[in-house]
C-alpha positions as CSV (number, residue, x, y, z in Angstrom):
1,X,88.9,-7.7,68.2
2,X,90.0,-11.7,68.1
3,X,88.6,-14.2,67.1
4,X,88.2,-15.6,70.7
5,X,86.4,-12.8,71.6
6,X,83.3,-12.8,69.0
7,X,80.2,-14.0,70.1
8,X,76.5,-14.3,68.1
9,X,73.5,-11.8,69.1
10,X,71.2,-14.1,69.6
11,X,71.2,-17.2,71.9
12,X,71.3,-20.3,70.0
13,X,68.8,-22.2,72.9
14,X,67.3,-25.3,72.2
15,X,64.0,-26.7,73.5
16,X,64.5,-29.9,75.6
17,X,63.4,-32.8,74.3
18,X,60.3,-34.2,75.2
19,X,58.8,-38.0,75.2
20,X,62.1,-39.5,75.8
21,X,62.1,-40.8,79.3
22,X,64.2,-37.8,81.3
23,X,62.5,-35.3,84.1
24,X,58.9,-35.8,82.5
25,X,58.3,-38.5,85.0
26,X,57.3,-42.3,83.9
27,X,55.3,-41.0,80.7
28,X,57.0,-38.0,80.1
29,X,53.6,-36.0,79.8
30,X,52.3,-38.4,77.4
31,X,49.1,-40.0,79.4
32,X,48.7,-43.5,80.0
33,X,49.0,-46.4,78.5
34,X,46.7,-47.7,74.9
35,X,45.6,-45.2,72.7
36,X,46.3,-41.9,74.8
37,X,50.4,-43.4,74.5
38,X,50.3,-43.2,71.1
39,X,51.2,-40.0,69.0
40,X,48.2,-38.6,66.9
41,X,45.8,-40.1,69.2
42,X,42.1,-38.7,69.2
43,X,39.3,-39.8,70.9
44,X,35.5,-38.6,69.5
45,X,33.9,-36.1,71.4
46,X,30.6,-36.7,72.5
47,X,29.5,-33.5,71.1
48,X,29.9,-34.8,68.0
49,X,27.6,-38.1,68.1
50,X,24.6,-35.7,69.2
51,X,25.3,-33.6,66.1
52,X,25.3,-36.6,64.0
53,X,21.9,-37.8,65.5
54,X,20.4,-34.8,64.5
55,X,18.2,-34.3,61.1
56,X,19.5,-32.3,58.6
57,X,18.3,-30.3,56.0
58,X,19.0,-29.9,52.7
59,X,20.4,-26.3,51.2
60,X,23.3,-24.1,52.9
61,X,22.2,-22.1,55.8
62,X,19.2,-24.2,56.5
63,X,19.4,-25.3,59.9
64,X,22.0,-22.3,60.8
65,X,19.2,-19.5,59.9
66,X,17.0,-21.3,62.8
67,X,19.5,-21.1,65.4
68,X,21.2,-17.3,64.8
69,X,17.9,-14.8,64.2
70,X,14.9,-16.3,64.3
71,X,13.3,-13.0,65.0
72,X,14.7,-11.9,62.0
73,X,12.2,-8.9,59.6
74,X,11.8,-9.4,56.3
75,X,11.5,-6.5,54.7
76,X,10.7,-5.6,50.9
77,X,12.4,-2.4,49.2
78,X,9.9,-0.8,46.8
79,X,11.7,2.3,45.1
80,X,9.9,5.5,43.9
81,X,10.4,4.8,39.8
82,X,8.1,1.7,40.8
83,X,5.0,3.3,42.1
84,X,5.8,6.1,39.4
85,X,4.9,3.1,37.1
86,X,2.3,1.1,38.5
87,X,-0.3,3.6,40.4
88,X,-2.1,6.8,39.4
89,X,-2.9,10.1,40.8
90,X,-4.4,10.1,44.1
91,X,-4.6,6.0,44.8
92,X,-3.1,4.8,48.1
93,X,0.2,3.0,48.0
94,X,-0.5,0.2,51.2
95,X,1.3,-3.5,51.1
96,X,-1.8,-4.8,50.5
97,X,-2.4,-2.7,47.3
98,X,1.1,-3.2,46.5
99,X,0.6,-7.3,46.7
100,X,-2.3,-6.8,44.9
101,X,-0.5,-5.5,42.3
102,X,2.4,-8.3,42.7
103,X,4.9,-5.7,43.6
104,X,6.0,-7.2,46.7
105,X,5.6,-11.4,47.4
106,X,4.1,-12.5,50.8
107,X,6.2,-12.9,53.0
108,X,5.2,-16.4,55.7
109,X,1.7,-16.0,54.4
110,X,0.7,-12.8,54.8
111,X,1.4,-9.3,53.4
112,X,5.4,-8.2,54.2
113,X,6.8,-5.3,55.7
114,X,7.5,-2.4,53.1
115,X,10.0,-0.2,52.8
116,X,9.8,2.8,50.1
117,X,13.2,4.0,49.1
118,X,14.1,7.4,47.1
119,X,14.9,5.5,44.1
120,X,13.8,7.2,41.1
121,X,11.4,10.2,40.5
122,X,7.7,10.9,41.4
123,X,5.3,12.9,39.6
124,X,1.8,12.1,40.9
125,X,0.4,12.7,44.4
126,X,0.0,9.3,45.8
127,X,-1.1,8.1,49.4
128,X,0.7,6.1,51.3
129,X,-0.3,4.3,54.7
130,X,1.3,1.3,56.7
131,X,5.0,1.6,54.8
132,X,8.5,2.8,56.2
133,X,10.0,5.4,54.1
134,X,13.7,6.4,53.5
135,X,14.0,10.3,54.2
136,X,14.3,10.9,50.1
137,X,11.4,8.8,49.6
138,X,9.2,11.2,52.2
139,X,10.7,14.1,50.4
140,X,9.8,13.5,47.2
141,X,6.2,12.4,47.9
142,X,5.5,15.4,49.8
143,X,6.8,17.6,47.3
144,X,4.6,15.4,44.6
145,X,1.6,16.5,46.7
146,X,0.8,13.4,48.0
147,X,0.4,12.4,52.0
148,X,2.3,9.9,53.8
149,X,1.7,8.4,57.2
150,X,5.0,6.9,58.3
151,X,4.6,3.0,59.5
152,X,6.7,0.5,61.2
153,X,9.5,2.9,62.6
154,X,11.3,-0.1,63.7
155,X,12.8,-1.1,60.2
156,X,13.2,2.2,59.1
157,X,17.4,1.4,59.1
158,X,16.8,-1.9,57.3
């Protein structure tokens, strides 16, 4: 091996420069003349000025919770421990009964969807009507003695 015979690994290639006159043509790819000539040069897009004309409201997430699911189900959890607590043997466990009782908060006015989750224990036979249920929270009411009609299938994942 000499020393006239050693050559690197990699290629040691340049990139060619660029905005000096050359075989870029008149402009060399930079535009016109005025502000699109100059480097850094940005014009507003229109886009922008209709975002600006818009009202905005204050709070993060205000305007974007309008745009992305408007369809959106608000659902309140009520765990087993809960009911344990607040009804007795044999009374019916409904969101209306449980807003009477100010377990759950309307939700837009009216009585929410409920959810009963497996949270907790359950002694008493209670009722329930009109609620989803988690498949603990059916469980455990069954095996209290107490009868539950299944509602609202839809938010049963939620």
């Amino acid at each position: 091996m000499q020393l006239n015979t050693l050559q690197p690994r990699t290629k040691n290639k340049k990139n060619p420069p660029v905005g000096r006159g050359g075989k870029r043509g008149k402009t060399s790819g930079r535009g016109g003349k005025g502000q699109t000539a100059r480097a850094g040069h940005h014009i507003r897009p229109e886009v922008r000025d209709l975002i600006k004309k818009l009202p905005k409201r204050r709070g993060h997430g205000k305007n974007r919770a309008r745009t992305i699911r408007t369809n959106r189900i608000f659902v309140s959890a009520v765990n087993l421990s809960v009911l344990e607590r607040s009804y007795a043997a044999g009374e019916t466990v409904s969101p209306a009964t449980l807003l009477a009782k100010r377990l759950v908060r309307r939700m837009k006015g009216r009585a929410p969807m409920v959810k009963i989750l497996g949270t907790g224990s359950l002694t008493k036979a209670l009722s329930v009507k009109g609620c989803a249920l988690s498949e603990t929270a059916l469980a455990a009411i069954t095996k209290a003695g107490g009868s539950a009609e299944r509602g609202e299938q839809r938010i049963a994942h939620a």
